[in-house]
C-alpha positions in Angstrom: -85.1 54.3 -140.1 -88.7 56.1 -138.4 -89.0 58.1 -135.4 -91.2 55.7 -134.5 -88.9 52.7 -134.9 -86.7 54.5 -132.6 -89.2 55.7 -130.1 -89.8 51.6 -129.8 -86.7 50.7 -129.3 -85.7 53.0 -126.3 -89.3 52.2 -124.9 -88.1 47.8 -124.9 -84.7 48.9 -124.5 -86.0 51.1 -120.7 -88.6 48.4 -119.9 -86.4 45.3 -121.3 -89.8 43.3 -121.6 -91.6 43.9 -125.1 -94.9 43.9 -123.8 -94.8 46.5 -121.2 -92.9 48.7 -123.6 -96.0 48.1 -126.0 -98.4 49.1 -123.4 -95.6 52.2 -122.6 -96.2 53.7 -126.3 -99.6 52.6 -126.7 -99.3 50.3 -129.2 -100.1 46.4 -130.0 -97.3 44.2 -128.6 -97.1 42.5 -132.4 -96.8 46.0 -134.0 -94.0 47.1 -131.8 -92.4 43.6 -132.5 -92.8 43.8 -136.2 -91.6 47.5 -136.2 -88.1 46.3 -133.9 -87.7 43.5 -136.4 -87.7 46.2 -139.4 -85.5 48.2 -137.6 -83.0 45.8 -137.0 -83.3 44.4 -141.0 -82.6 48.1 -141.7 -79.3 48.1 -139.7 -78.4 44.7 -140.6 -77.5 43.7 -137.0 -79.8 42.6 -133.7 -80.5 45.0 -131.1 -82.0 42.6 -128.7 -80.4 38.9 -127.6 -83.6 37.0 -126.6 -82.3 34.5 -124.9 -85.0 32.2 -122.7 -87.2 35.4 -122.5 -85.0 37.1 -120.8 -84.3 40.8 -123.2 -80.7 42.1 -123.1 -79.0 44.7 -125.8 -76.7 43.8 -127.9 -73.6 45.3 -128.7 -75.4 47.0 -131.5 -78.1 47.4 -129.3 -75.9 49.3 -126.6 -74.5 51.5 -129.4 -77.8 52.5 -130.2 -79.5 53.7 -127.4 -77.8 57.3 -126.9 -78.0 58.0 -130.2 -81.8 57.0 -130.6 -82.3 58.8 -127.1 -80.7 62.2 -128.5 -82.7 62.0 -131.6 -86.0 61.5 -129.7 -84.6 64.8 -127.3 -83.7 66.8 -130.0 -87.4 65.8 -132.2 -89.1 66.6 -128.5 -87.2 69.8 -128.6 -88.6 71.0 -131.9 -91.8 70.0 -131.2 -92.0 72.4 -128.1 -90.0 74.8 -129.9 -92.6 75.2 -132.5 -96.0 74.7 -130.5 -94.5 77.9 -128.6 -94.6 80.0 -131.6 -97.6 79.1 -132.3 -98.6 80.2 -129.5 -97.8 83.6 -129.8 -100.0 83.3 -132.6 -103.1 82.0 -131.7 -102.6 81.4 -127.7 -103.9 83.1 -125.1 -102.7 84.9 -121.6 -104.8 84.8 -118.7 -103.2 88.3 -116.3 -105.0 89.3 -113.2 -104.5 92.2 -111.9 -105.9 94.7 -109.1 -108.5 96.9 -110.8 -106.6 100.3 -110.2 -103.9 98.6 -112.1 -106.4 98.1 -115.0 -107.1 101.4 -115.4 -103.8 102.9 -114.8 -101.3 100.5 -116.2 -102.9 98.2 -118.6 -104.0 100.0 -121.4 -100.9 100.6 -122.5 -99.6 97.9 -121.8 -101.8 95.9 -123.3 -101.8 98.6 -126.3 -98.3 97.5 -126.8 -98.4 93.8 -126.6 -101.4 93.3 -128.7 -100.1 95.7 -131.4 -97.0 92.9 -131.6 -99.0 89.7 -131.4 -102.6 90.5 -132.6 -103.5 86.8 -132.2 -102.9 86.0 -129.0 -106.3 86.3 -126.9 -106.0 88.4 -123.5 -108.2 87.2 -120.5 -108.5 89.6 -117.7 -109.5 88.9 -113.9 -109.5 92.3 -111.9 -109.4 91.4 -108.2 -106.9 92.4 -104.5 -104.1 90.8 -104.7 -104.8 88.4 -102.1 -107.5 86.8 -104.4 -105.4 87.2 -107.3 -102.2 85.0 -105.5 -105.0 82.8 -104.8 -106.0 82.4 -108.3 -102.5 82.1 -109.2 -102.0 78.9 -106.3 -104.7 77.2 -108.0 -103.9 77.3 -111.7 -106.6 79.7 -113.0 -104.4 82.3 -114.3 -100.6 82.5 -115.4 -99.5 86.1 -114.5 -100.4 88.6 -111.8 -100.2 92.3 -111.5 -100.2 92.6 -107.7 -98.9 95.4 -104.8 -96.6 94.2 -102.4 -96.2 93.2 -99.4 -98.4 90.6 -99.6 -100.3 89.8 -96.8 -98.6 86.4 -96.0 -95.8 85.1 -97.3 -96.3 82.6 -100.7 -93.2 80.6 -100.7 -94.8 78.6 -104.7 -95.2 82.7 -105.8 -92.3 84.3 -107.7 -92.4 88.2 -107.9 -90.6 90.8 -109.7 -90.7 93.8 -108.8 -92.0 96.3 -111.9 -91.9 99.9 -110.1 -92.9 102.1 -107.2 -96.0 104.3 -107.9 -96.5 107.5 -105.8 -100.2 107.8 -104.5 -102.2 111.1 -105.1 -105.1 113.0 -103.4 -108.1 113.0 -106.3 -111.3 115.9 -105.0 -113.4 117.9 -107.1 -112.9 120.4 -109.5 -115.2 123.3 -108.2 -113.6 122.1 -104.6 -110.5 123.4 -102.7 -108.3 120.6 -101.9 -107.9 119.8 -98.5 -104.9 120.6 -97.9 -103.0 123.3 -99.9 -102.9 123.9 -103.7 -99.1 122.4 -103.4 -99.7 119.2 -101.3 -101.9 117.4 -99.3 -100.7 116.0 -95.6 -102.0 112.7 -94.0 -103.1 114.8 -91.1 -105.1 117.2 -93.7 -107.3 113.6 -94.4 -108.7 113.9 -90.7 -111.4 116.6 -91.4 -111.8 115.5 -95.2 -114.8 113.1 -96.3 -113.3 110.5 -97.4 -114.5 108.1 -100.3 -112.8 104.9 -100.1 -112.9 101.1 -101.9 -114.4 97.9 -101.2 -112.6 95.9 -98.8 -110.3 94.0 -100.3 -108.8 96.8 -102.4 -105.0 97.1 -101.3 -105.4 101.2 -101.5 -108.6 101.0 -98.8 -105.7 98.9 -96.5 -102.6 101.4 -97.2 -105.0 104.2 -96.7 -106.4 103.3 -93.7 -103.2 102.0 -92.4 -101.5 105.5 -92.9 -104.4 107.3 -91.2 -104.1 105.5 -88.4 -100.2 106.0 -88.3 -100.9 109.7 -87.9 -103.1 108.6 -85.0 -106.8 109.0 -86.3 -109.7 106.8 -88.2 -110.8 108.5 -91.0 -114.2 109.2 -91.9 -115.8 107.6 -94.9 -119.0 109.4 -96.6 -119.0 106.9 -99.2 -117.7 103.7 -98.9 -117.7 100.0 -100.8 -117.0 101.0 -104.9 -114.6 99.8 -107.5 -112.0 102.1 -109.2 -114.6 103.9 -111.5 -117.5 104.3 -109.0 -115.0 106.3 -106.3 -113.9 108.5 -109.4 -117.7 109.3 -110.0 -118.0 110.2 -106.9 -115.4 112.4 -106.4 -116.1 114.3 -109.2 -119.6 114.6 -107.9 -118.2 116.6 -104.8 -119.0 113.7 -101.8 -115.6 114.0 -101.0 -111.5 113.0 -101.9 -109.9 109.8 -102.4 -106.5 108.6 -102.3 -105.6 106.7 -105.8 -102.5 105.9 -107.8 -100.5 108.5 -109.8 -101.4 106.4 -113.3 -105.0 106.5 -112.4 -104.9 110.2 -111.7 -103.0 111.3 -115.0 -106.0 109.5 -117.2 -108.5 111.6 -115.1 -108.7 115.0 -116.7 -111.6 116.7 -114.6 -110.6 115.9 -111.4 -107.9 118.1 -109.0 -104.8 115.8 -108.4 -103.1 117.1 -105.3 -99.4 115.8 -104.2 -99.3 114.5 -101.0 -96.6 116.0 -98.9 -93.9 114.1 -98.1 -92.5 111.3 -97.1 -96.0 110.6 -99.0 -97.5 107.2 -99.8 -96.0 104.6 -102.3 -97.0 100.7 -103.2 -94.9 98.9 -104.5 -96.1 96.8 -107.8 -94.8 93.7 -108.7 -95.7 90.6 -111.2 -95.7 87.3 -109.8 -96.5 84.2 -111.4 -95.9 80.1 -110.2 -92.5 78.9 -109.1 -93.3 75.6 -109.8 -94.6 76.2 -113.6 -93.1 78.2 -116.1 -95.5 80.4 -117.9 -96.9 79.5 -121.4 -94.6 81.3 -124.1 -97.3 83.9 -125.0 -97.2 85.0 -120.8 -93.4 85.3 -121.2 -93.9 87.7 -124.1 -96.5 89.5 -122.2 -94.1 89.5 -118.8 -90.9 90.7 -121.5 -92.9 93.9 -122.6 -94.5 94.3 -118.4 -90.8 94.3 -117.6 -89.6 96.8 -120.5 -92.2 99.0 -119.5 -91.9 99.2 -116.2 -88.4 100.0 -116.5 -89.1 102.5 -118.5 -91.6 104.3 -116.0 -89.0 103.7 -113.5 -86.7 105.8 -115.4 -89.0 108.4 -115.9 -89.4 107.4 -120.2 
């Protein structure tokens, strides 16, 4: 008895017509005949009464079917089974993530996964996480770091939520900070230069948003860069920015400065497709995301 044999039988025995069952499993309509007729000789009994064209299952036939459709499940099973650890092999994870993310969070992340799956290939997209939902919508990645709240609510977007990040006031070494050596006020931010991100860049929006709370639009003296630009820029004394906690610990020439509370937080989560499941190699990658995140939670 073949896998085959039996993947012919449940195809005529679904279809009850041999040629459409032929044209089902993309074979000849003889072939499939001759391999039925095999089968049967094997088993010593018909499958299939043939009466005036009309295709029925025998008794034989009938006891068949569940058994032949449970050996094709279970052969299906192994066959996914082992293409997905083959992927964490040789297969690949496409994560977006916003780009303070990638410089704060990532590397050791990303440290940590690849140390435990060397093979498996890591494509990175850095965008907001409005473009990066987007992406997600679409197909062209499988994970997402991104900061919550989103914009608008994605209803085809699963998130779980990894951890809470404090936010941090970044100036110049050979400048005082603009508030006190201890912490830093939202109100302090009103007479401070200000360099802030690109639109686009979720901290520009909280920023902004938290001035404004506090009842004044701050002032930008440089305005439009990516993570590492607004760094340089600090550090070259045109004024302070407002960046993430895991950013600031990986900057060692820079004054971090607390703000003072209730302070700023984001909120980071990883989403991926409600209506897909992630490739096996993206589950491994979400697995250690989630163990690590945890672990920052709890302080380890």
């Amino acid at each position: 008895m073949q896998f085959q044999q039996l993947l012919y039988f449940v195809a005529v025995a679904e279809t009850r017509h041999f040629t459409r069952a032929a044209e089902r499993v993309h074979v000849s309509q003889p072939s499939l005949s001759q391999q039925i007729k095999a089968l049967e000789n094997e088993l010593g009994a018909e499958l299939f009464s043939r009466a005036r064209g009309n295709i029925a299952l025998t008794d034989a036939g009938e006891a068949l079917l569940p058994l032949a459709r449970r050996i094709l499940a279970d052969a299906d099973t192994a066959r996914i089974e082992v293409q997905e650890l083959a992927q964490l092999r040789r297969g690949r994870v496409r994560l977006g993530a916003t780009p303070s993310l990638c410089t704060g969070l990532l590397p050791d992340v990303l440290r940590a996964f690849h140390d435990r799956h060397p093979g498996i290939q890591l494509l990175i997209e850095e965008g907001g996480s409005h473009d990066l939902v987007r992406e997600l919508a679409r197909g062209a990645l499988d994970l997402a770091l991104i900061v919550l709240p989103l914009p608008a609510a994605s209803p085809a977007l699963t998130t779980i939520e990894l951890l809470q990040e404090d936010l941090v006031v970044v100036s110049s070494a050979a400048e005082p900070p603009p508030g006190t050596d201890a912490s830093v006020r939202i109100a302090d931010l009103r007479e401070a230069p200000l360099v802030m991100f690109r639109h686009g860049y979720d901290l520009r929006e909280l920023t902004v948003a938290a001035c404004r709370a506090e009842g004044f639009e701050p002032a930008f003296t440089v305005e439009g860069g990516e993570m590492d630009a607004v760094l340089g820029f600090v550090r070259a004394g045109l004024g302070v920015a407002v960046v993430p906690s895991m950013v600031a610990a990986r900057t060692r020439d820079l004054r971090v400065t607390p703000l003072a509370r209730p302070g700023l937080r984001r909120t980071i989560a990883l989403a991926h497709r409600s209506d897909v499941d992630p490739p096996r190699a993206a589950r491994e990658l979400q697995r250690v995301l989630l163990s690590m995140g945890t672990g920052l939670r709890s302080g380890g």
